[in-house]
N, C-alpha and C positions, 0 to 999 in steps of 0.2 A: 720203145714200148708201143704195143699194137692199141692198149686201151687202159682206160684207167684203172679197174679192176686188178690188171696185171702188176702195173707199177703200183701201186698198194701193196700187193704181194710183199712187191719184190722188197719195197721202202721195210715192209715187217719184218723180213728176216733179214737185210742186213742193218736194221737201226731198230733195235727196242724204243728208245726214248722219243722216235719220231715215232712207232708203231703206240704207243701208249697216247699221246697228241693226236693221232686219227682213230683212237676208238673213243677218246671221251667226243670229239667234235660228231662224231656217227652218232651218237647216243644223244645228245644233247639236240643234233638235227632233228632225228626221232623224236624226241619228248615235243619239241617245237613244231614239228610236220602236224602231228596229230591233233595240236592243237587248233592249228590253222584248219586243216580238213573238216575239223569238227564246229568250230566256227562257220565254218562255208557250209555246211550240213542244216545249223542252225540260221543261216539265213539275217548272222548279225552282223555288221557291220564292224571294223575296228576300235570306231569310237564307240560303238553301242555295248558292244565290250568293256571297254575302260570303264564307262560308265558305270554299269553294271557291278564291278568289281570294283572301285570308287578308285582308279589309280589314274594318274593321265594318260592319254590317247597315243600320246609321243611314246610313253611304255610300251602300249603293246605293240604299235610299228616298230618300233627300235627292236623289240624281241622277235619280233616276227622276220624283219629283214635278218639277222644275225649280225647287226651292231653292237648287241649288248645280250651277254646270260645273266637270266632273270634268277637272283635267289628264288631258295626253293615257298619264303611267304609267299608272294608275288607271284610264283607257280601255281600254288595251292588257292591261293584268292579267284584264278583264273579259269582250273580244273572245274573245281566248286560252281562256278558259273556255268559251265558246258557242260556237267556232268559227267565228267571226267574223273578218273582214277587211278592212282598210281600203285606198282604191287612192290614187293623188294624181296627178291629172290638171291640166294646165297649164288655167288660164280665161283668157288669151289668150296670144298669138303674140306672142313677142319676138322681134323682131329686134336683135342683139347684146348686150351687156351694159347693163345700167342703169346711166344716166348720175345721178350724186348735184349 
């Protein structure tokens, strides 16, 4: 493989169950990128953070490194503080209810 990009690709079409494992880790990087950026924006500190948001400091390094996914309280405690906003957008078209 020439780049990572490609072999992604590739991983998706021949492994769904591995392709589903790097789109939640893409998304969850995203949610966490943003946060960091937005922190760095705001000019606070990690711990000035935790504070802030009353959770411990080891929290939000642990979620910032990707040692640990933050439920979504501990997200929202954090957003809240940055000014940050989450939106939740349908990834496909239902048509009527889901059948079990």
């Amino acid at each position: 493989m020439s780049d990572w990009k490609e072999y992604k690709e590739r991983i998706r079409r021949e492994s769904p169950e591995i392709a589903k494992d790097f789109a939640e880790i893409e998304e969850i990087s995203s949610i966490v990128g943003a946060m960091i950026e937005q922190r760095h924006n705001l000019e606070l500190s990690q711990r000035e953070l935790a504070e802030l948001c009353g959770i411990p400091h080891s929290s939000v390094a642990r979620i910032e490194s990707g040692k640990t996914v933050p439920n979504l309280s501990t997200l929202l405690k954090i957003f809240n503080q940055l000014g940050l906003s989450f939106s939740i957008e349908p990834t496909m078209k239902m048509q009527g209810p889901l059948k079990r």
